[in-house]
N, C-alpha and C positions, 0 to 999 in steps of 0.2 A: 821354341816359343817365338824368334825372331820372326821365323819363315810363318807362322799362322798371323802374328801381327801384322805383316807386311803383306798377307793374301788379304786380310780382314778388311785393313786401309784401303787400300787398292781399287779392291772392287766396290767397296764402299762410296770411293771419290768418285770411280767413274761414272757407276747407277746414279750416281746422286743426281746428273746431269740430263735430267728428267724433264722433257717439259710437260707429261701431265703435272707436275707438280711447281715448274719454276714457272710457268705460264701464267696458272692460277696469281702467285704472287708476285710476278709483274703488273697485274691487272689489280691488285687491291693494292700495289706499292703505290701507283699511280691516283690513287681514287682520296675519298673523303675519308678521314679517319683511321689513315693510313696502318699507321704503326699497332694502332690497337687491333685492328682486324689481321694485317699480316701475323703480328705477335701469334693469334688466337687460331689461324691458318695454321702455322708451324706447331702450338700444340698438341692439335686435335689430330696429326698425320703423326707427331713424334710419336704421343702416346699408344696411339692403338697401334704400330707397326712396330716398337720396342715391346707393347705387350703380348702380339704375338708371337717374334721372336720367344722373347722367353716362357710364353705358355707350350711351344714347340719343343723347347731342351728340356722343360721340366717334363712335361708330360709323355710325347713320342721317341723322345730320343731319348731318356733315361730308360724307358720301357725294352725298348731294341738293345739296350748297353749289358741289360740283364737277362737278355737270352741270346747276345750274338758277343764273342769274343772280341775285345778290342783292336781293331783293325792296324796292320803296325803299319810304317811307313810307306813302304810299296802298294799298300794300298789304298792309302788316303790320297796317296799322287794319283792313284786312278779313279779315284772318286772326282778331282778335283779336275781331271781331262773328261769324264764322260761329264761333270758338269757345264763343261766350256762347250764339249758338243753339243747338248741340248740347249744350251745358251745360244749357241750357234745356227739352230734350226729354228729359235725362235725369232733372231734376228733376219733367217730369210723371209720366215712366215710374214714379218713385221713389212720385211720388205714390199712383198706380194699384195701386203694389205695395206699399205701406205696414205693412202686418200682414206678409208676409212678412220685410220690412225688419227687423220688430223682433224676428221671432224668430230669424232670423239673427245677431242683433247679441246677442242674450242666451247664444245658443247659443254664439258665440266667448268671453261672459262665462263660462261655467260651466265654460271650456275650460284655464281662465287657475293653472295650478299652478308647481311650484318651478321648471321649466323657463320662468320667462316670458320670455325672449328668445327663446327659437323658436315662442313665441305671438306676443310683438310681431315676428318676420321673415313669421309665417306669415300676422297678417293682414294685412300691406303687399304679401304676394305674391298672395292672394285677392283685393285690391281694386285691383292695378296695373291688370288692362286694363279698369278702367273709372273709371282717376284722370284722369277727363277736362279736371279742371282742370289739375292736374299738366302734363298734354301741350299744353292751349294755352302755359302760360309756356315749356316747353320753347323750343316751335317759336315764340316769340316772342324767345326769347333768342336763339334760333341763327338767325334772319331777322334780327340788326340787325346783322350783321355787326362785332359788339367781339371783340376778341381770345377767343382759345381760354380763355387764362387768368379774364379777365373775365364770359367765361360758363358757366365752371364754378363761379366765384366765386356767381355770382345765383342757379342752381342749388342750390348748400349754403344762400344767404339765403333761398330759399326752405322747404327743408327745416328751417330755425331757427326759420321762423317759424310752419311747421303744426307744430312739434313742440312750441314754444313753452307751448301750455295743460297738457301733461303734466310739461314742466320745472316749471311752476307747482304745478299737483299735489304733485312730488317735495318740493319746498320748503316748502309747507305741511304736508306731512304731515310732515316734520323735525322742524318747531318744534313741530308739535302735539301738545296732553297728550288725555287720554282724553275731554273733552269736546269738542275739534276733531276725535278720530275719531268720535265719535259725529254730527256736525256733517257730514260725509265719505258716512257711509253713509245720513245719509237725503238728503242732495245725489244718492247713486246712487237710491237709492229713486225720489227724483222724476224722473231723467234717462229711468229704467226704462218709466216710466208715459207717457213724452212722446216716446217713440223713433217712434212709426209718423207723427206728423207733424213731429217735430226735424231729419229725415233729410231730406225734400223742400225744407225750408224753407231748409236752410242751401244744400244746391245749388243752390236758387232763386237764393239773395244772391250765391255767385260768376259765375252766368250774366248775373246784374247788373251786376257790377263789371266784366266781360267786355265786355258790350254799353255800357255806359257808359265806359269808358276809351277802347273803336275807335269810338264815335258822337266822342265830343268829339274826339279825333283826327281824325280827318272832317272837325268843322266848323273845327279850324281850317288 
């Protein structure tokens, strides 16, 4: 249970460092009516990306549980390596496509008005089928065979944890007087200017912690 909690965390913290998503709430941390739009931001991405999460373990993965034997160890660590690989190939692709990347990611910024919770559901729904991270811990939760409860439970920790740098955000921008929003908007300034390689790099580090948690799993 440690080694699943400590994949779950993990790659949880490092996706989380998202700038289609920390972008977004830079730019409404900075704005008029701050905290109630960031707040509504973070909602509208928690909800539908925990609810898929667990629409995925209730439905697909409980399905496969009842007609594929429970995978034992040696094999969840290779599940957990070929997931780092395709994490891997995503992050070159990212690579490759880099300037695309960032105008994508400006374009959801400039998207971002009073309705920001159907910006934060809308980009959790544009970026589901290629939250590649996301679906290795899935399929690594519903492979170790812990209770139903237990692994909806990891599911939400995981969700706490990518959403984590935005709850951060909100908090900051709370206490903050006119010199911490100023402090805010050139933080986005610089985020803006580092997106076509920020985006490769960080899928890089979950492909890592991917291929490094099923290698060490592996050797022992």
């Amino acid at each position: 249970m440690t080694h699943l909690l400590a994949l779950v965390l993990l790659v949880g913290i490092v996706d989380s460092l998202n700038p289609s998503t920390i972008a977004p709430a830079l730019y409404l941390a900075a704005g008029e009516e701050a905290e109630s739009s960031l707040a509504g931001f973070i909602a509208g991405g928690f909800v539908v990306n925990l609810a898929a999460g667990i629409l995925i373990a209730l439905g697909p993965g409980q399905a496969l549980l009842a007609v594929i034997p429970r995978p034992g160890a040696h094999a969840r660590h290779l599940l957990e390596l070929a997931g780092g690989g395709v994490t891997l190939a995503v992050a070159v692709a990212l690579w490759l496509a880099r300037d695309h990347v960032q105008r994508h990611v400006l374009e959801n910024e400039g998207r971002v008005d009073r309705a920001s919770w159907l910006v934060g559901a809308g980009i959790m729904l544009v970026e589901l089928p290629t939250a590649i991270p996301y679906f290795a811990v899935i399929a690594a939760v519903i492979g170790s065979g812990r209770a139903l409860p237990t692994q909806l439970g990891l599911v939400t920790i995981f969700n706490l944890a990518y959403f984590a740098p935005l709850l951060a955000i909100l908090g900051i921008r709370g206490v903050a007087n006119e010199r911490g929003r100023r402090l805010l908007e050139r933080i986005r300034g610089n985020l803006n200017e580092r997106l076509s390689t920020l985006v490769p790099v960080l899928v890089l580090l979950v492909a890592a912690v991917l291929i490094t948690v099923g290698a060490h799993g592996l050797a022992r």
